[in-house]
N, C-alpha and C positions, 0 to 999 in steps of 0.2 A: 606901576599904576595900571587900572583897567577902567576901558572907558566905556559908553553906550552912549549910541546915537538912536533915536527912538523919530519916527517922519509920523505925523499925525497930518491925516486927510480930512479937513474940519470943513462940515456942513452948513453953509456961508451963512444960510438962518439962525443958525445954533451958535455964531461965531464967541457971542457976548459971554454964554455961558463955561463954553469951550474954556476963556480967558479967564472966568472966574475960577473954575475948578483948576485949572493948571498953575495958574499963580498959588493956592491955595497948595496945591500938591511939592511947588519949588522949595518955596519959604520952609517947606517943614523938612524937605528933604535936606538942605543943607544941614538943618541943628543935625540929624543924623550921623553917628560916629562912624569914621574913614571917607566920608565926602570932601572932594577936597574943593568940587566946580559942579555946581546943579545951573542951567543955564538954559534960557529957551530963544530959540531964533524962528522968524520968518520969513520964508523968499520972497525977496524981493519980485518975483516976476508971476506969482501966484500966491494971493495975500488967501488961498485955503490951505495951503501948505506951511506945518509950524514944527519944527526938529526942537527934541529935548538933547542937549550934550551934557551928560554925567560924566565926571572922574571920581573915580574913587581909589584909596589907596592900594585894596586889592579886589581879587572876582570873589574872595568869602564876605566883605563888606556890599558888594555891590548886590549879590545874591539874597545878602539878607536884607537889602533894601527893596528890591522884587517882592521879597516875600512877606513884609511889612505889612503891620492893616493899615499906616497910612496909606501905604501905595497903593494897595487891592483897591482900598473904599474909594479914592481920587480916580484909579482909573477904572473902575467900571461907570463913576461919573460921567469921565470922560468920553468913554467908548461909546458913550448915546449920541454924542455930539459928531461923533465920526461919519464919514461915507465908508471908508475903509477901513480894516483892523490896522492896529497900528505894524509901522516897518520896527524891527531891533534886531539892530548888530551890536556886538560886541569886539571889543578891541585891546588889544595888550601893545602896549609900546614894542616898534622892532628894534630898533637905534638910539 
């Protein structure tokens, strides 16, 4: 499995919109072939801070989901709504 944690710094004005395009960007991700977990969370201690956590089966699925025109068109949506470009690490299971 390979995973991406993605931290979006969302623009407390912009929040509504932020919610619309990313839910919009989730939904679709999942029908996407080798996702296994499209998922979005926020901190609890700073309600402008919101993590995407993706699994996918491998980095050639998750790579083509990167390069996706849903994902482009969602996230330059998105990236208006930001103060900061978004955080992305990537991850491979160790154990």
């Amino acid at each position: 499995m390979f995973e991406i944690c993605s931290k979006c710094h969302v623009n407390e004005c912009l929040r509504d919109q932020f919610i619309q395009n990313i839910t919009q960007l989730v939904y679709t991700s999942r029908e996407e072939g080798g996702c296994i977990s499209y998922e979005l969370f926020h901190d609890l201690e700073n309600v402008s801070i919101y993590f995407i956590l993706e699994v996918w089966r491998n980095e050639a699925c998750a790579n083509s989901h990167l390069k996706s025109i849903n994902c482009i068109k969602y996230m330059k949506k998105i990236g208006k709504t930001l103060n900061k470009e978004v955080e992305i690490n990537k991850f491979e299971k160790s154990i």
